[in-house]
C-alpha positions in Angstrom: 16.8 -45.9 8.5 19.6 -44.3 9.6 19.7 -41.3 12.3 20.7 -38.5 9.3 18.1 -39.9 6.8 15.5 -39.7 9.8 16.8 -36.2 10.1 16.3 -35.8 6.5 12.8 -36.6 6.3 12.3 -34.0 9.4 13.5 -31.3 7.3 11.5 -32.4 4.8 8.1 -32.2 6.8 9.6 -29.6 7.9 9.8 -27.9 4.4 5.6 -29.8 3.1 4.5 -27.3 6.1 5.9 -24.5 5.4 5.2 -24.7 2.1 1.8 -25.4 2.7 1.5 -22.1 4.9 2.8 -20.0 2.2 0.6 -21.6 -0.4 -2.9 -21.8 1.8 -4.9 -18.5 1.6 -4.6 -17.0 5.1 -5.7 -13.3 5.5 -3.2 -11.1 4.0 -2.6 -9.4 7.1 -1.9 -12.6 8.7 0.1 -13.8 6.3 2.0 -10.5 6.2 2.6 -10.0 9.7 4.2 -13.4 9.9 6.6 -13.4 6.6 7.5 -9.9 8.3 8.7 -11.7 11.6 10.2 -14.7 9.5 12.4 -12.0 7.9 13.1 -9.6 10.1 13.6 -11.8 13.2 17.3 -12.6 14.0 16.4 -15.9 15.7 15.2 -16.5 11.9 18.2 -15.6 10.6 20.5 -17.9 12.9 17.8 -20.8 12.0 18.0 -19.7 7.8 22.2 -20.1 8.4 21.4 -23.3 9.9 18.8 -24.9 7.4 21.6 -23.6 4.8 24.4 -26.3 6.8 21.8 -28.9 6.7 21.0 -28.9 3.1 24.7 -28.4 2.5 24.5 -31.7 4.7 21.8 -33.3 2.7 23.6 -32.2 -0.6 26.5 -34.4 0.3 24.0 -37.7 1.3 22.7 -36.8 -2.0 26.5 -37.1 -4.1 26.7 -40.2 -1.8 23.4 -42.0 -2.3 24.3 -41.7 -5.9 27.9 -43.3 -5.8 26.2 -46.0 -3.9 23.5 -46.5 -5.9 26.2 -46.2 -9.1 28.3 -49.6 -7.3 25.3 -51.2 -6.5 24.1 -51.7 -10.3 27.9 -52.5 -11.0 27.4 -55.0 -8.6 24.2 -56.2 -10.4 25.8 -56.2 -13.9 28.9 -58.2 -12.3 27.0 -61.0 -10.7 24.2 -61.0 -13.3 26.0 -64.1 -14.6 26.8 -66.2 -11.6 24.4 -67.6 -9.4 23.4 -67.2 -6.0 21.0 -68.3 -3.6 18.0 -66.7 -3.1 19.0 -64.9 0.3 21.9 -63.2 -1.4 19.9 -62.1 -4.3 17.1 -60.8 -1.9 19.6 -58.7 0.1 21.5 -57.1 -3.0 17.9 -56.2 -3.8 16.9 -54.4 -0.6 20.3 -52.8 -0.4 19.5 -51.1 -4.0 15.5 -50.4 -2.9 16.9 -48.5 0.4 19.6 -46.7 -1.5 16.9 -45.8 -4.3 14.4 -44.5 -1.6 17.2 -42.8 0.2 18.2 -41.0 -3.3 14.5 -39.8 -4.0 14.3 -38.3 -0.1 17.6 -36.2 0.2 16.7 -35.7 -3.9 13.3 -34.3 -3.5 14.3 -32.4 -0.2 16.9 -30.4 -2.1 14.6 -29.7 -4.6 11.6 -29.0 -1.9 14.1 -26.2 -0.6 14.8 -24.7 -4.0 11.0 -24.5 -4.5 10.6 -23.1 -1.2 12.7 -20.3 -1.0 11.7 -19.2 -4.4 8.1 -19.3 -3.3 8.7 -17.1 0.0 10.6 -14.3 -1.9 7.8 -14.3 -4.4 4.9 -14.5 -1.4 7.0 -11.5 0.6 7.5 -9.6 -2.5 3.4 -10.1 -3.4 3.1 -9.2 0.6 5.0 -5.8 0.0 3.5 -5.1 -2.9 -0.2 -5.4 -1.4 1.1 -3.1 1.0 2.3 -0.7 -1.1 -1.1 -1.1 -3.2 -3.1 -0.3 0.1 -0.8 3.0 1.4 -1.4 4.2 -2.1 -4.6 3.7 -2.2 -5.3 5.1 1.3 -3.0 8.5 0.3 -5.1 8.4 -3.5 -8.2 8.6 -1.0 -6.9 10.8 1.4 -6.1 13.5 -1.8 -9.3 12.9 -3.5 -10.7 14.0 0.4 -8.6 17.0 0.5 -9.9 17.8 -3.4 -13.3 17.5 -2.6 -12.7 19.5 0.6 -10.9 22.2 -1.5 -13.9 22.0 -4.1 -16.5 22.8 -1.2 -14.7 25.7 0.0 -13.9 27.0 -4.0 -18.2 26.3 -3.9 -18.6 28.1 -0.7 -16.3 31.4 -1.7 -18.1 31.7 -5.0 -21.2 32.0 -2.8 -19.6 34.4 -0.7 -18.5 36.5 -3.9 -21.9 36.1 -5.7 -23.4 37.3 -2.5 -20.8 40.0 -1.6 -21.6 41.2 -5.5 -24.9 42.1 -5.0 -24.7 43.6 -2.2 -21.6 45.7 -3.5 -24.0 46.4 -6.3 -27.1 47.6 -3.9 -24.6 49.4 -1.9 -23.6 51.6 -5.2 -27.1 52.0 -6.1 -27.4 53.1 -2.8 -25.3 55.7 -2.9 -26.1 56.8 -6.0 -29.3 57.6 -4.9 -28.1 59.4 -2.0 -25.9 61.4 -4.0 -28.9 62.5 -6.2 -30.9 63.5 -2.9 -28.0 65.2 -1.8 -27.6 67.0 -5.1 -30.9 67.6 -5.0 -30.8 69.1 -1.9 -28.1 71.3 -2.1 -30.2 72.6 -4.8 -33.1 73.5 -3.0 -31.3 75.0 -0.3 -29.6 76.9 -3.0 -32.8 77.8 -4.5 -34.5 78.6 -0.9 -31.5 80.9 -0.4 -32.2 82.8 -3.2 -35.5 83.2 -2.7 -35.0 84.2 0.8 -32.4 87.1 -0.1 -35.2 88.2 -2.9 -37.9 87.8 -0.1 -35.7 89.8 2.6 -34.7 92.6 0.0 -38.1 93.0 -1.4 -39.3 93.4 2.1 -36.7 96.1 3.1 -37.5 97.8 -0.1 -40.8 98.1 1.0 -40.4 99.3 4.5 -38.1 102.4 2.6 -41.1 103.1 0.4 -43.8 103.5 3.2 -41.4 105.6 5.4 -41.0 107.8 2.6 -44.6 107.9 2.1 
């Protein structure tokens, strides 16, 4: 095999990995983390502008596995009616075989790499979403906290009203009864008044009477 076919089939190990690694279920966080690095990393980016030359590469083995393969059954429909020994026939054979196998590796590579980057924009776009999913879901539970907080302390105020009610209404009670005692008194001291002026005024009366007497 020739040095660029070997390179071929390195890429397309290369690719079977990595697709297995995006298609195997790793943690999500795992799995996250490292498509994050994969596309945020510039030494990822250099390699992506690379692998994109080498299937440009492998595109053109393709074009010319196919032109090959094309003249070698022209050559097979030429000779088909002349004989030739069994060497000859043998080697026309192995040279179509090799092209063949050659076709189906830079073939299925190209398609490998299609596949491929389809699956990792779908696999980082699940990864964001997930991500997305689990913020929201953190800030839904963080609201839902603060709602619950705020529905304690609504709780805890109507206590503090209900409480602050009764005693506002004991309070007025209160004070309705003093202002009945005080009404009350202020009566009596009206009435003791009174009494004492008649009291006093009798009693001088009566000290005029028994001088005169």
């Amino acid at each position: 095999m020739a040095i660029y076919y070997e390179m071929t089939f390195g890429v397309l190990l290369v690719e079977m990995i990595t697709f297995g690694f995006l298609v195997l279920p790793f943690p999500s966080r795992w799995r996250h983390a490292a498509l994050t690095f994969f596309s945020t990393s510039p030494f990822m980016a250099k390699f992506s502008y690379a692998l994109k030359i080498t299937f440009g590469f492998i595109f053109i083995l393709f074009i010319d596995t196919i032109r090959r393969l094309q003249r070698l059954e022209a050559d097979f429909a030429a000779e088909s009616n002349h004989h030739h020994d069994y060497g000859y026939d043998t080697n026309l054979k192995a040279k179509k075989f090799y092209t063949q196998r050659n076709l189906y590796l830079t073939g299925f590579t190209l398609f490998l790499s299609v596949i491929l980057d389809r699956t990792s924009h779908l696999v980082l776009t699940l990864s964001q979403r997930e991500e997305d999913l689990k913020k929201a879901k953190n800030e839904t539970t963080s609201i839902t906290q603060g709602q619950q907080r705020l529905i304690d302390m609504e709780d805890d105020y109507k206590k503090q009203v209900d409480v602050l009610t009764v005693q506002i209404k004991e309070l007025k009670r209160v004070k309705t009864d003093y202002e009945t005692l005080k009404k009350q008194a202020s009566q009596q001291s009206k009435e003791y008044n009174r009494l004492a002026d008649e009291f006093n005024q009798l009693e001088k009366t009566g000290n005029e009477v028994k001088k005169d007497v």
